[in-house]
C-alpha positions as CSV (number, residue, x, y, z in Angstrom):
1,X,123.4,56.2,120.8
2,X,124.3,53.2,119.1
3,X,122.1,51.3,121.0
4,X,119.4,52.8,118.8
5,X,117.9,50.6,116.6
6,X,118.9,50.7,112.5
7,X,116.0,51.2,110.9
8,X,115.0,54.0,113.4
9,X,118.2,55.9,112.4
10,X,117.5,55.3,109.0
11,X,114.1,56.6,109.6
12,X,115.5,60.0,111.3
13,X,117.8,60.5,108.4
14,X,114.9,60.6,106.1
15,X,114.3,64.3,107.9
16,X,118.0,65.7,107.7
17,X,119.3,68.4,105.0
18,X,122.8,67.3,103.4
19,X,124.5,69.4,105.9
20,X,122.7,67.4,109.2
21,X,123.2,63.7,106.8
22,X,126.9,65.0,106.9
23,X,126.9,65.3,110.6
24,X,125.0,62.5,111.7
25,X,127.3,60.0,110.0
26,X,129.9,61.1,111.9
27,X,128.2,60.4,115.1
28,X,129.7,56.6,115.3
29,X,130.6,53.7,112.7
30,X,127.1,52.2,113.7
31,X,125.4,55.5,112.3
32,X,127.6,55.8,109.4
33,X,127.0,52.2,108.5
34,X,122.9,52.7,109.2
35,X,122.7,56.4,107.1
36,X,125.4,55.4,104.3
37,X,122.5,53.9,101.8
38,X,120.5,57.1,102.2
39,X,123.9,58.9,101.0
40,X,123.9,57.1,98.2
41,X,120.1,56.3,97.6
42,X,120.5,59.5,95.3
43,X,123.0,61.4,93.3
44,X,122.1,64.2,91.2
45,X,123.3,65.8,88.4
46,X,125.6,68.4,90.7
47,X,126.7,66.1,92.7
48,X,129.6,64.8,90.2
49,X,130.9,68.1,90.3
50,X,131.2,68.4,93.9
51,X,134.7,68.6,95.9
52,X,135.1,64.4,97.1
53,X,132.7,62.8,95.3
54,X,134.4,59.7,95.2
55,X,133.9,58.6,91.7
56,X,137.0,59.1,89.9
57,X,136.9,60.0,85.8
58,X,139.1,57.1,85.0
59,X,138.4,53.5,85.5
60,X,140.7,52.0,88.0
61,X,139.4,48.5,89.1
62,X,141.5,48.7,92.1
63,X,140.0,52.1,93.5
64,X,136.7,51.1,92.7
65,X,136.6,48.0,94.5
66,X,134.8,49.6,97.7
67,X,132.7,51.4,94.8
68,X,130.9,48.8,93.5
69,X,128.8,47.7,96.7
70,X,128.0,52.0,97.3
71,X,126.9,51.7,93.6
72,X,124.5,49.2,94.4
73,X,122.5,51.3,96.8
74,X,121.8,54.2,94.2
75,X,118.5,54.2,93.3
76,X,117.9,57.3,91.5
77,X,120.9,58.7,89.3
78,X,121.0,61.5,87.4
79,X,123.8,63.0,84.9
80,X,124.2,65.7,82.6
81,X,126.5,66.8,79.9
82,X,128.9,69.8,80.9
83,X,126.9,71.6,78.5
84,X,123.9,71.4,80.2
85,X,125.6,72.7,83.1
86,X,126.2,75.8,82.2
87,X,123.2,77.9,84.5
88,X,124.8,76.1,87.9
89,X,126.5,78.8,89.2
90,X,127.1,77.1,93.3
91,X,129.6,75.2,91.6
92,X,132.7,74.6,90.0
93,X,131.8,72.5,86.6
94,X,134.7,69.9,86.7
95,X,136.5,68.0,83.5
96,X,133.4,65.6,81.9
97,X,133.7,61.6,82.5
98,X,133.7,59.5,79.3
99,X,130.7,58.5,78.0
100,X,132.3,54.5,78.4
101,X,133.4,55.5,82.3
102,X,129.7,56.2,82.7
103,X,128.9,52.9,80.6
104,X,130.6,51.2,83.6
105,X,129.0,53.0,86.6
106,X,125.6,52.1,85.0
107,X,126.4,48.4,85.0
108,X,127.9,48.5,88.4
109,X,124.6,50.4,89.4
110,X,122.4,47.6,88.9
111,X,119.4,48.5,91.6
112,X,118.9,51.7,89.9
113,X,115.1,52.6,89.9
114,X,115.2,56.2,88.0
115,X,117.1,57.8,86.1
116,X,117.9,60.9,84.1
117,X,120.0,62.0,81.1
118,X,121.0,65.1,79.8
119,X,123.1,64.5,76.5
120,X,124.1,65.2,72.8
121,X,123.5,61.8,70.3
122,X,126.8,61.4,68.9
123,X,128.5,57.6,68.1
124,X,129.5,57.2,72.0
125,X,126.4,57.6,73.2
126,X,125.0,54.7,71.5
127,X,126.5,52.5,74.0
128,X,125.4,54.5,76.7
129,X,122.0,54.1,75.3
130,X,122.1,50.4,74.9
131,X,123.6,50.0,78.2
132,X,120.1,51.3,79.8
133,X,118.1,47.8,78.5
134,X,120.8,45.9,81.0
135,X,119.1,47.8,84.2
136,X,116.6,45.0,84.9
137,X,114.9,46.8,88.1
138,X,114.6,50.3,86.0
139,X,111.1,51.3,86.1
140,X,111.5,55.6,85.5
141,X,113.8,57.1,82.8
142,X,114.0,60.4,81.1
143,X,115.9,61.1,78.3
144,X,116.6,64.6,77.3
145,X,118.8,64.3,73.6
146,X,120.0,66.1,70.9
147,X,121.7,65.4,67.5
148,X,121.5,63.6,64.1
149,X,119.0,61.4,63.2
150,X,122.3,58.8,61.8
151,X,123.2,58.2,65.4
152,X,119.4,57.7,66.9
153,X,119.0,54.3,68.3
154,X,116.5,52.2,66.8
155,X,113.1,51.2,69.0
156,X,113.5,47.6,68.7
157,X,117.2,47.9,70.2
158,X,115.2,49.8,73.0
159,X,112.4,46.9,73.9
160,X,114.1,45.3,76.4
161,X,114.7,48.3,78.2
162,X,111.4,49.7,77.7
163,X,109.2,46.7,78.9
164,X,109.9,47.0,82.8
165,X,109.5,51.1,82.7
166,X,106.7,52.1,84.4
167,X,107.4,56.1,83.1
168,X,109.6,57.0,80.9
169,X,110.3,61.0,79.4
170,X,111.8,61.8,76.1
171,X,112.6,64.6,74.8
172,X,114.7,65.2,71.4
173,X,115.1,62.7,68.3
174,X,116.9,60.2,69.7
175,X,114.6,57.5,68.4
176,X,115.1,56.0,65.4
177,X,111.3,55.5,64.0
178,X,110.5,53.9,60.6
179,X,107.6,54.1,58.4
180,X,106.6,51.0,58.9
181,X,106.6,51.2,62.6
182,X,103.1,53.4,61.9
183,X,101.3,50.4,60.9
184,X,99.8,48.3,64.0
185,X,102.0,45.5,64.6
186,X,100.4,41.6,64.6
187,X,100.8,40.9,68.7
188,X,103.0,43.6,69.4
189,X,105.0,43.3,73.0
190,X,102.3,44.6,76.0
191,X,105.5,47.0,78.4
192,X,103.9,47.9,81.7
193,X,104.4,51.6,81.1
194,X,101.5,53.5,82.8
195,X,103.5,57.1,82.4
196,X,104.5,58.5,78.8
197,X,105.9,61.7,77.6
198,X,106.8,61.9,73.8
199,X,107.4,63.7,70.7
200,X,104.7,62.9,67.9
201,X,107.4,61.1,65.7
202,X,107.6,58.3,68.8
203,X,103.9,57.6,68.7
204,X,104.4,54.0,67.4
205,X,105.4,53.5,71.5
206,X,101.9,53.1,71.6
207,X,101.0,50.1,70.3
208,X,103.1,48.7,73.4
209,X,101.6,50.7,76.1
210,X,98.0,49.2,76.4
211,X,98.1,49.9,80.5
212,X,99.3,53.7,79.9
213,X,97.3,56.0,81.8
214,X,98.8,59.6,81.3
215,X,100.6,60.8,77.9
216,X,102.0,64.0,76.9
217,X,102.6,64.4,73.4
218,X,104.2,66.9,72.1
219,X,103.7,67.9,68.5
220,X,106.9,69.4,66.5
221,X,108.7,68.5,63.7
222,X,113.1,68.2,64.7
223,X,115.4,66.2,63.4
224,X,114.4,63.4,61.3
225,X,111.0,64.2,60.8
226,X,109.7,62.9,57.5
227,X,105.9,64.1,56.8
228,X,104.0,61.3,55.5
229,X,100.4,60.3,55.5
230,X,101.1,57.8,56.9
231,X,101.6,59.3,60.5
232,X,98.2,59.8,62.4
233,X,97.2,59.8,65.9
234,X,95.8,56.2,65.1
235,X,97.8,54.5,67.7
236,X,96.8,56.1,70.8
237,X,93.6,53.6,70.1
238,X,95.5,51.0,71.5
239,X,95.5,52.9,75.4
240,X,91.9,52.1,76.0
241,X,92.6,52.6,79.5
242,X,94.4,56.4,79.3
243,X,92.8,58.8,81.6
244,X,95.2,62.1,81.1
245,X,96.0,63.3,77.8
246,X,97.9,66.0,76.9
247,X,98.9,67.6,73.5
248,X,101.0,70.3,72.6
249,X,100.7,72.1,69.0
250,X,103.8,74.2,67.9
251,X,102.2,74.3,64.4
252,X,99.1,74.8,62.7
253,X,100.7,72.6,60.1
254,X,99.6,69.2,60.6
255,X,95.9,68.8,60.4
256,X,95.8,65.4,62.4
257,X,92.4,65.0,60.6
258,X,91.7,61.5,62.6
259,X,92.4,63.8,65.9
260,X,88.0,64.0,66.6
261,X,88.3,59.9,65.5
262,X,90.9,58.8,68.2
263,X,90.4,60.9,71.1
264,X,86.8,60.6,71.0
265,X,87.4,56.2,71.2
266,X,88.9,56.8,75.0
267,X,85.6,56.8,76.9
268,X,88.1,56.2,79.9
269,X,89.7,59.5,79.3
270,X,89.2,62.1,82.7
271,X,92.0,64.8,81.7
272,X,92.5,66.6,78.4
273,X,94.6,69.3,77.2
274,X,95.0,70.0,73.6
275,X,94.6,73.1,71.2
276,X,91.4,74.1,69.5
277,X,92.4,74.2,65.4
278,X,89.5,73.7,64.0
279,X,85.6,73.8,65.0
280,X,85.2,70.4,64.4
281,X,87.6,69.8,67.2
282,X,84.3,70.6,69.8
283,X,82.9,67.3,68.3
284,X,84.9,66.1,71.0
285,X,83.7,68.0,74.1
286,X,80.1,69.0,72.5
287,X,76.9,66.3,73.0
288,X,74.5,66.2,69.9
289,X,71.1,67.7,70.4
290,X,70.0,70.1,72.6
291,X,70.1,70.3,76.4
292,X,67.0,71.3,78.6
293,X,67.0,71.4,82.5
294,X,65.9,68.5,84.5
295,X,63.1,69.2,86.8
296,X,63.7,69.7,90.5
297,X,67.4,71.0,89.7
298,X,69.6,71.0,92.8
299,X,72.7,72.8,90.9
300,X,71.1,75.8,91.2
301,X,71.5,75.9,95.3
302,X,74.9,73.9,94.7
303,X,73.7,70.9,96.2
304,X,73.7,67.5,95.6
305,X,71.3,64.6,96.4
306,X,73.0,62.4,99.0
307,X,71.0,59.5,97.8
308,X,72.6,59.8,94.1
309,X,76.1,58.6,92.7
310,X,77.9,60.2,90.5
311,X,76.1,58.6,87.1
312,X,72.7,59.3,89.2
313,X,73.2,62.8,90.0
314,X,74.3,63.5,86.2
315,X,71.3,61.9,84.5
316,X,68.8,63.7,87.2
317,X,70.6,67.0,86.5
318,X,69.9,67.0,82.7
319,X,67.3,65.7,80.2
320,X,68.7,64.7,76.6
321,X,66.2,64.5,73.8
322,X,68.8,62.6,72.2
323,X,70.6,59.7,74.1
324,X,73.1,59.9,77.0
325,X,75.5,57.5,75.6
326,X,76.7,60.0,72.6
327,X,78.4,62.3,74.6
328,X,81.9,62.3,73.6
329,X,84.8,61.4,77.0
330,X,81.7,60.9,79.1
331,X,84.0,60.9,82.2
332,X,86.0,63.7,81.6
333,X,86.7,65.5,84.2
334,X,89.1,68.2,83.8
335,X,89.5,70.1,80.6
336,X,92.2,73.0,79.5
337,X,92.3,74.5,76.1
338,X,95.9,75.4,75.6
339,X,95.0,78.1,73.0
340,X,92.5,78.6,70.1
341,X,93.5,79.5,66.5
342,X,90.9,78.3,64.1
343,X,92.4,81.1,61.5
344,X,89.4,83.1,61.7
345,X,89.2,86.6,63.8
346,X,85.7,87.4,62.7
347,X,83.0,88.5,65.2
348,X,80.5,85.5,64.0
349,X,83.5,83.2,64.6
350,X,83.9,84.4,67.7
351,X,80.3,83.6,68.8
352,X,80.8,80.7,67.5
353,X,83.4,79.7,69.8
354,X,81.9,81.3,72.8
355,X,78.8,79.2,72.0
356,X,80.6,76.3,71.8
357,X,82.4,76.9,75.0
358,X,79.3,77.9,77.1
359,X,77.9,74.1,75.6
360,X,80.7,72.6,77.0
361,X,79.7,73.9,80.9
362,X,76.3,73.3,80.5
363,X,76.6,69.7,79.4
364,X,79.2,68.9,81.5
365,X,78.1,67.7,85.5
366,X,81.5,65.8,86.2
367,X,83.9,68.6,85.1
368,X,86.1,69.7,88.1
369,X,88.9,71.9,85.8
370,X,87.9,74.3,82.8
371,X,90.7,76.3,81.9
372,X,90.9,78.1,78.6
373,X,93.9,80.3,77.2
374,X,94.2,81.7,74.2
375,X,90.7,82.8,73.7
376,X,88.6,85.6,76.1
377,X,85.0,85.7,76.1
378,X,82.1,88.3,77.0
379,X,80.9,88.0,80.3
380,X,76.9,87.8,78.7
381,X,78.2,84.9,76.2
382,X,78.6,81.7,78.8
383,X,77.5,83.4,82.8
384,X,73.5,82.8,83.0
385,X,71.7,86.7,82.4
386,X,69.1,88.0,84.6
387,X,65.6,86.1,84.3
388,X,67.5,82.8,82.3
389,X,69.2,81.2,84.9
390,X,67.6,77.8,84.6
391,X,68.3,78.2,80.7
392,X,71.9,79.2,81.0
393,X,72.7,77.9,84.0
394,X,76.0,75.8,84.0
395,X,75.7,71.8,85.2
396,X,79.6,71.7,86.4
397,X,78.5,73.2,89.7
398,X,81.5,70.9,91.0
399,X,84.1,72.7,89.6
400,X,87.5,72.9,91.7
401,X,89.4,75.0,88.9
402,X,88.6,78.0,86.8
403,X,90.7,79.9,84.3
404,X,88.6,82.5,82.0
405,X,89.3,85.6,80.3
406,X,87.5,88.0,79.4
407,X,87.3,90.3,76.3
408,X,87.4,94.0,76.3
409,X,84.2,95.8,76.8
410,X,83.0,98.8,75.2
411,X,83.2,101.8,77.6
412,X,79.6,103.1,76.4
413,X,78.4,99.5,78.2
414,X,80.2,100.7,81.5
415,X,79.1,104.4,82.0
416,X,76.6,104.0,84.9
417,X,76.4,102.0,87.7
418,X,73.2,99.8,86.5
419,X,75.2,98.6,83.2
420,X,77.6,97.8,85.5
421,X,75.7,95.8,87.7
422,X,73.9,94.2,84.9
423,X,77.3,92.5,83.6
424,X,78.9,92.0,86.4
425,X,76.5,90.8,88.9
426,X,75.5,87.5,87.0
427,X,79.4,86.4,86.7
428,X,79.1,86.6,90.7
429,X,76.0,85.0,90.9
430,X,77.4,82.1,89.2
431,X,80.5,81.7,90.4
432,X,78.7,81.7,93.9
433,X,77.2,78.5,93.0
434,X,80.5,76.7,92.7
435,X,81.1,75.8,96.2
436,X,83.6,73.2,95.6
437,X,85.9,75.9,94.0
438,X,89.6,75.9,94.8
439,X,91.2,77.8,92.8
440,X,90.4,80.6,90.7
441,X,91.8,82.9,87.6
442,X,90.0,85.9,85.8
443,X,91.6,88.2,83.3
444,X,89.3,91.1,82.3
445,X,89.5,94.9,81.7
446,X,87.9,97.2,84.1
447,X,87.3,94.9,87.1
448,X,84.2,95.5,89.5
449,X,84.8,94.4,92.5
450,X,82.5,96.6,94.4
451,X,79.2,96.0,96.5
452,X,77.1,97.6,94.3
453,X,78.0,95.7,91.4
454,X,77.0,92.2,93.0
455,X,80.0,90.7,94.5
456,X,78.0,90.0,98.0
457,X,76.2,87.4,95.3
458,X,79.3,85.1,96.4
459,X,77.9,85.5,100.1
460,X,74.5,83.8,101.3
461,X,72.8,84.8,104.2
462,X,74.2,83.6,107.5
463,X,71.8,81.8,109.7
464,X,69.8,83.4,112.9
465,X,72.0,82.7,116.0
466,X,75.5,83.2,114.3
467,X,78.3,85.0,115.4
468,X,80.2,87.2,112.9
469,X,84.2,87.2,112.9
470,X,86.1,90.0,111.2
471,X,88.9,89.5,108.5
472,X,91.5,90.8,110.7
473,X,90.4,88.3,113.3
474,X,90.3,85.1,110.1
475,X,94.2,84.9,110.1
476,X,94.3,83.2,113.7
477,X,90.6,82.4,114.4
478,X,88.5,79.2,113.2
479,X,85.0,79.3,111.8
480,X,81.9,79.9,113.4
481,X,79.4,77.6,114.3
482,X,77.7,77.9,110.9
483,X,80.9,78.4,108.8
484,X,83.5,80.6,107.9
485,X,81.7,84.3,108.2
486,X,81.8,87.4,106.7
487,X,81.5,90.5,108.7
488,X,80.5,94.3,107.9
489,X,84.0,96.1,107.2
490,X,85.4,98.1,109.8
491,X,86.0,100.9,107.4
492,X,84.0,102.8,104.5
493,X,80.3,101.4,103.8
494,X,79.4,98.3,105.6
495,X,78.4,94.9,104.5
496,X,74.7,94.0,104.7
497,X,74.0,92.3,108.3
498,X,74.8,88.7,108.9
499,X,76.3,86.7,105.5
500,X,78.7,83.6,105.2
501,X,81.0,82.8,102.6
502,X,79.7,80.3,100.1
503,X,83.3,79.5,98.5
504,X,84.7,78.4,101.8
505,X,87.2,75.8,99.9
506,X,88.9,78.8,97.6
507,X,92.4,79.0,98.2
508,X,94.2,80.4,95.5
509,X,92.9,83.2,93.4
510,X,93.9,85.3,90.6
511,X,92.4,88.5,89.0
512,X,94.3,90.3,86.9
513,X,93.3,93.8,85.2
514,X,95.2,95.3,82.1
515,X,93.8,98.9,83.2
516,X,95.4,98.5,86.5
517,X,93.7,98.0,89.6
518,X,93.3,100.3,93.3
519,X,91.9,98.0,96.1
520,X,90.5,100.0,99.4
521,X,91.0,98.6,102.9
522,X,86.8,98.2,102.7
523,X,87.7,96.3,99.3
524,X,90.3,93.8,99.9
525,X,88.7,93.0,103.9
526,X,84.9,91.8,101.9
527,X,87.7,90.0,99.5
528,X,89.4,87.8,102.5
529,X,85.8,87.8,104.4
530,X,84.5,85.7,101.1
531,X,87.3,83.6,100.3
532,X,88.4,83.0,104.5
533,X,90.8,79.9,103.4
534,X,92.7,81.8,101.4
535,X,96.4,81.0,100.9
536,X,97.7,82.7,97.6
537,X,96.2,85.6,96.3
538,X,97.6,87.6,93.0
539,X,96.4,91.0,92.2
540,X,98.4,92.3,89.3
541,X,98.7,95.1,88.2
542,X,98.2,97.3,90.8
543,X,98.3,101.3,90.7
544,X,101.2,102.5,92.1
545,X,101.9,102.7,95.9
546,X,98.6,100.0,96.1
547,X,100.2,96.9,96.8
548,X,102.3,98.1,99.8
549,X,99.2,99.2,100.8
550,X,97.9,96.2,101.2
551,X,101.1,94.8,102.6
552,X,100.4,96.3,105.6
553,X,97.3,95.7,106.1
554,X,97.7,92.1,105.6
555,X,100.1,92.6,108.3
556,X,98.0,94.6,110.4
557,X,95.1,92.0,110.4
558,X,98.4,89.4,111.0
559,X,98.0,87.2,107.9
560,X,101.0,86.0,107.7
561,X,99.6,82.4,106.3
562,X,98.2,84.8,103.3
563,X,101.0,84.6,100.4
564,X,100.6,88.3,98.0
565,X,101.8,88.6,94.6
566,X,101.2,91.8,92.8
């Protein structure tokens, strides 16, 4: 055995539990000596609880002579104060080091790459905190404080520390900010951060990060915070290269009135999430003038020119009578809408919304995500209606993701099956253009999910010479010639002769009813028949006694790769 080579037992320890690690370095001094860095490569915030974890709580230079060369093979280190601690029930929470003990271990840690604190600011903490700017190879740190805004460290003691990190993670007012900080700096320091997630009172970070490409900010007011007019998004102008952006609103508060002026300067920007406050916000989503359909459209059959890029394909697929340049994040790609409050409930706001919304998809060719939460629509307001589907037709027929949510309809507009199929078969319709879809969520009440409502609309026609393969055959048989088929059901009325699933790429969906839901066996095998790469499906709720239903047969038709949630 130990004529194995190092780096190959290094390489099979990468696949071992802690249990097999355990074992393995007891095989021989050669494979103890080989697998020992992996042992220490990480320790986690459980770990210095653990029965023989070798470092002690008191400093003992003698004992921690064979430390100090272990210490320099950690590379990700975590630690947490006992209070923290308190939901780990597998162990036994032992006595808490001192915060100067743990001053030491970081010093003797030198190679550490990430790390990760759990803490409350009090006056011994400050050294702890200062103690992070002497880890020269850190490039990931995530600080999770509390405490009083007299022992917060100030940001320029924190430069050094901050100008090698390529991510760092605060949460908490540990960060002592002034005023003055607000105001863009002459020269300020370039770090090499890429990753960012902050508290709005941190902002003035930015004027450091000009390489950041994904921020999270979220928006509060803790410890410290001082309103002043003097605060505005204004710094994230520096990150002309940030691609995700993400903001969270616990308050209706703060207006961030230059919010439209400084997201809409990141024409690099591919990811937003943010809260809808105010109608103006949709001056950031929204292009000015109107929106006709280009001749010779190829969204309609989901297709796309193989002859056009990206830029090509979006300036074939739409003709502006205004110019192409105005739209707002002209490469955004994915967009969620954390929730909507714009502090008016009324009907004509409403429309307003959904207007704006159904703008957004039919202006948008590059969009791959639209998920919206907070806010439900009706089905007529943003899905293209019977004899206007060039008009209402959505351009983001690339879509991967879809989260919607629909708004109560009036029961007098579901009493026969024609009103019926009049609402519901143009959402299928629709959504049987997006081929590229992946994943897929829709809240309503009263779900059709029925044949004669238009859910074979997701199905095309499956080409002469094709075989058909059932849905109890899908779990452990591939595709057809032609692609992934769908078969009449063995049960109850039978699908029309010889279709194919359009959304062969959908693998998670999620429909959820608030008037409960019964699926037949007919039902739920025209379900998996459409969507045959289906891994996670959630059906909630279900009548009673339905979802052990379809337990077994999900277990009759042996889909075992199927995960069911109900």
């Amino acid at each position: 055995m130990d004529s194995m080579p190092a780096e190959l037992i290094e390489a099979i320890g990468q696949y071992l539990d802690g249990p097999s690690l355990y074992s393995a370095l007891r095989v021989s001094r050669f494979w103890f000596n080989a697998l020992s860095p992996l042992i220490w490569s990480h320790i986690s915030k459980t770990q210095w609880h653990r029965t023989g974890f070798p470092i002690r709580q008191v400093f003992d230079a003698y004992d921690d002579s064979p430390l100090r060369p272990k210490l320099l093979q950690v590379r990700h280190l975590e630690w947490a104060a006992n209070s923290d601690l308190k939901d780990v029930s597998a162990i036994t929470i032992r006595k808490e080091i001192a915060r100067s003990r743990l001053v030491q271990l970081l010093r003797m840690a030198a190679n550490v790459r990430s790390l990760e604190l759990q803490l409350s600011i009090t006056a011994d903490e400050l050294g702890l905190l200062q103690s992070i700017a002497e880890l020269r190879h850190l490039r990931r740190l995530r600080i999770e404080a509390t405490g009083l805004d007299m022992f917060a460290i100030r940001l320029e003691d924190m430069s050094d520390a901050f100008a090698n990190l390529e991510s760092l993670e605060s949460a908490g007012h540990w960060l002592h900010i002034d005023l003055s900080s607000w105001e863009r700096p002459q020269n300020p320091q370039q770090w090499r951060m890429e990753r960012l997630s902050i508290g709005y009172y941190a902002l003035p970070i930015l004027w450091h990060c000009e390489n950041l490409r994904e921020l999270d900010i979220r928006i509060f007011e803790g410890f410290g915070f001082q309103r002043s007019e003097k605060r505005s998004l204004r710094p994230l102008q520096m990150c002309r290269n940030l691609q995700v952006l993400k903001i969270h609103r616990y308050s209706r508060q703060d207006t961030l009135l230059d919010l439209v002026e400084t997201i809409g300067s990141l024409r690099q920007l591919r990811s937003l999430s943010f809260s809808i406050l105010n109608f103006s916000f949709f001056d950031l989503l929204c292009r000015p003038g109107s929106i006709v359909p280009a001749e010779n459209d190829h969204h309609l059959q989901g297709t796309k020119p193989k002859q056009q890029d990206e830029t090509e394909y979006s300036n074939a697929r739409l003709h502006d009578k205004g110019d192409n340049d105005d739209l707002p994040l002209p490469l955004l790609e994915d967009l969620t809408i954390i929730s909507v409050d714009v502090g008016d409930n009324t009907l004509s706001a409403i429309d307003r919304l959904s207007a704006q919304f159904f703008n957004i998809l039919r202006t948008r060719p590059l969009l791959k995500g639209f998920q919206v939460q907070g806010f439900s629509f009706y089905p007529w307001d943003i899905f293209a209606q019977p004899e206007r589907e060039l008009e209402h037709s959505w351009a983001c027929v690339g879509l991967e993701t879809l989260r919607l949510h629909f708004r109560s309809l009036d029961p007098r507009k579901m009493n026969s099956k024609e009103k019926r199929y009049r609402i519901w078969q143009p959402i299928y319709r629709q959504l049987g253009q997006l081929t590229r879809l992946k994943s897929l969520m829709i809240q309503c009440w009263s779900l059709e999910k029925g044949t004669d409502v238009g859910i074979l609309e997701l199905a095309q026609p499956l080409s002469s010479g094709t075989g058909m393969v059932s849905p109890q055959k899908q779990g452990r048989s591939k595709s057809v010639l032609n692609g992934p088929a769908v078969v009449a059901a063995t049960t109850g009325d039978a699908l029309p002769s010889k279709l194919k699933a359009r959304l062969t790429e959908l693998s998670n969906l999620y429909l959820s009813d608030s008037k409960g839901m019964t699926w037949s066996r007919t039902e739920l095998e025209i379900l998996l028949a459409l969507f045959p790469k289906l891994k996670d499906l959630n059906l909630r709720p279900l009548n009673p006694g339905n979802g052990k239903e379809i337990q077994k047969w999900l277990k009759e038709w042996k889909r075992a790769d199927l995960k069911f949630v109900y």
